[in-house]
N, C-alpha and C positions, 0 to 999 in steps of 0.2 A: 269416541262416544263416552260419554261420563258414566261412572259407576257408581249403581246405589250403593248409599251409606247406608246400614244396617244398623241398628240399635236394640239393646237390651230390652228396653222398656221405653213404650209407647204413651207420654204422659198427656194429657189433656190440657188443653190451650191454659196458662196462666200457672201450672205447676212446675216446682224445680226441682232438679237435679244437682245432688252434687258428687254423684255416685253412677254417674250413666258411664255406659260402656258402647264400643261402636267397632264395626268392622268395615273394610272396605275392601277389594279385591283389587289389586294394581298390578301393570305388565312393567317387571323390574326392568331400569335402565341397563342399555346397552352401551356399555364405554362410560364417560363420564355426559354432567349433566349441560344442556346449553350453555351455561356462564361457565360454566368448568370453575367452578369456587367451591362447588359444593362435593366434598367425598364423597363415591360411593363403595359397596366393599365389592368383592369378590361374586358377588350373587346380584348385584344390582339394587342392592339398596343402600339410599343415599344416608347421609346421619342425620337420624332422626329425632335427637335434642334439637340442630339446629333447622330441622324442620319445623317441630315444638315452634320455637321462638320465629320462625316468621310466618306459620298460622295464625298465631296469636296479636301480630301486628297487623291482619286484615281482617280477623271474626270481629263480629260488632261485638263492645263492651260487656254482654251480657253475656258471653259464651266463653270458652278456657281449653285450651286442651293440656291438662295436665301429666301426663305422660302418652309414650308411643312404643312401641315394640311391633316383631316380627310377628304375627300371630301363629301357635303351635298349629301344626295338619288338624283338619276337621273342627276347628274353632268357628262357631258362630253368635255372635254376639245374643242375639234373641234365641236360638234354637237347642246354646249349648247350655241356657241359662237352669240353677235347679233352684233355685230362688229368688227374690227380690224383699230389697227390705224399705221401708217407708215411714216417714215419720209428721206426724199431724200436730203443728203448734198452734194452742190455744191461749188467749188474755180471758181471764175473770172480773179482773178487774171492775169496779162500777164506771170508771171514769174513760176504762175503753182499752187501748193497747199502748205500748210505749211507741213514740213517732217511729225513731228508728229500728222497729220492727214491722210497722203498719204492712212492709210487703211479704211479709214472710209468715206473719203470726193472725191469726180470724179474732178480733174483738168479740167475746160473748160475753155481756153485760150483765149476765146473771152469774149468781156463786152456783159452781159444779162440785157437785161428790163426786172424786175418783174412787171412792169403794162400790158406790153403785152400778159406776162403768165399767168396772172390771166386774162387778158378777152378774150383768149384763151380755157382757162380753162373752164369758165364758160356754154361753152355749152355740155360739155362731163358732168356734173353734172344730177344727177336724175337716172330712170331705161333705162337702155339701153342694146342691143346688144352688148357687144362689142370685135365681135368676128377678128377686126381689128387689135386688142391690145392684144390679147389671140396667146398664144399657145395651136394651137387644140389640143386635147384629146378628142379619140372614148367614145361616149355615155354621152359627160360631154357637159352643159349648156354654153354659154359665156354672157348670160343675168345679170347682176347684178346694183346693186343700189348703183352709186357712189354717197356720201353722201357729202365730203370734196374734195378742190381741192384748196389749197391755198400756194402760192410761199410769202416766207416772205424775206427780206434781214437783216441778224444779226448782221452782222458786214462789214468790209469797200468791204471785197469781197467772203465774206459769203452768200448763198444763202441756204434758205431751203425751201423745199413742204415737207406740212403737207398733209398725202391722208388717207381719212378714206370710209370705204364701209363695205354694210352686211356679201361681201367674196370677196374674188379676185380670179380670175380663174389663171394660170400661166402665167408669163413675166409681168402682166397686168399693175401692176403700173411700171416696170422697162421701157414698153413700151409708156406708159404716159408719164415718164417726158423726155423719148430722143426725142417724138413728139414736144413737149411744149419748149424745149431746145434750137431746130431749129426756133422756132419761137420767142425766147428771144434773141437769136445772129441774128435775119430781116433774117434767108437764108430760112424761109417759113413765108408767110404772116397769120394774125391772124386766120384766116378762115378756116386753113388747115388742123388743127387737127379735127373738126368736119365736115370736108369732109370728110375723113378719115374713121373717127367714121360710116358717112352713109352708106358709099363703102362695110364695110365690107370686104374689104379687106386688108388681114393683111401686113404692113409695115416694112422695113426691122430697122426701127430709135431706137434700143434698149439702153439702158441708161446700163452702166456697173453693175454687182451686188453690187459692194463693199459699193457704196455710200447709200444703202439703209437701212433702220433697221426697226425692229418689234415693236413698242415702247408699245402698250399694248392694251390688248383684252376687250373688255366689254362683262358682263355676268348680264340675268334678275335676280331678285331674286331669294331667293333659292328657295319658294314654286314652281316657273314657268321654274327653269332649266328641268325636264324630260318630260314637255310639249314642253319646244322651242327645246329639241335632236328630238324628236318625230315628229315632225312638217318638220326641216330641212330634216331627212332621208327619209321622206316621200316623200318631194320633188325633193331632186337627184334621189332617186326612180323611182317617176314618170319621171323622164327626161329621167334617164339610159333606160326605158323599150319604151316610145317615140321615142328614137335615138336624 
């Protein structure tokens, strides 16, 4: 029977990753493997560089797997996660975005203040509701602890938000930054997004997927990974049976 692949972070149709993490649960080989070509060690696992290199000659072009390892006891990709970091490319530009970013980077044809989006920003930061910027889902939390909330400008019309948090509920950073967005082009004043934020009520200003990416998960050490999965499940737990 095949085994689910688990994943850190659960991204919405058209967002990337270059920073996802994945677990998988396998019953190590016993002896060597069918073609007998391929090592395995002492414990049943086969070499996993050159496993690397022949995943990567049947995943479709768009996927990678950059490295593999054993995973330490009580490791779970999603469960053992204590953060996630994300990153939101923007064009100013008037004439649009560079071709060769058209899939990565959201064309906003207006000129953005990133001072206004960072003291924008700054009051959605801490623990909050924030079931304003959430796509509900039955029996799931919108409570989470925004950690990062910062718009940098990189180049002459390069804009990027750095967003990091414990978790992200769904849309939640894509709804962030199309709030903050309106408020870097003056068509919603500083103040707006955390009106927002208090209402609770969710807003239609969604920032497209494509401009968004995964950039990388932080994990406690290895002694404290099967205490932080145990701890987080416990948690949804307790929400799922709360409502």
């Amino acid at each position: 029977m095949p085994r689910p692949v688990v994943v850190a972070g659960r991204t919405d149709a058209g967002v990337h990753a270059t920073g996802q993490v994945v677990h998988v649960d396998v019953v190590p080989f016993a002896g060597e493997t069918s073609s007998g070509r391929l090592p395995v060690d002492a414990n049943g696992v086969p070499d996993l560089d050159r496993m690397r290199h022949r995943w990567n000659r049947i995943l479709p072009t768009d996927v990678r797997v950059l490295g593999a390892t054993v995973a330490p006891a009580g490791f779970d990709a999603r469960f053992s996660a204590v953060r996630r970091h994300y990153r939101y490319q923007v064009s100013d530009a008037p004439w649009g975005v560079d071709p060769l970013r058209r899939h990565d980077t959201l064309a906003w044809r207006r000129s953005l203040s990133v001072e206004s989006m960072n003291e924008a920003s700054e009051a959605l930061l801490g623990l909050h509701d924030f079931a304003a910027f959430c796509k509900q889902r039955e029996g799931a939390t919108t409570v989470r602890e925004l950690q990062q909330l910062v718009w940098t400008r990189v180049g002459e019309h390069d804009v990027h938000a750095t967003v990091s948090a414990d978790a992200f509920c769904h849309s939640m950073v894509r709804s962030l930054v199309g709030a903050l967005l309106m408020v870097g082009d003056g068509r919603r004043p500083k103040s707006w997004p955390g009106q927002v934020l208090d209402s609770r009520v969710r807003e239609s200003v969604v920032a497209p997927p494509h401009g968004l990416t995964l950039v990388r998960v932080d994990y406690p050490p290895d002694a404290e990974l099967a205490a932080r999965a145990e701890l987080t499940r416990n948690v949804r737990a307790e929400v799922a049976d709360n409502g």
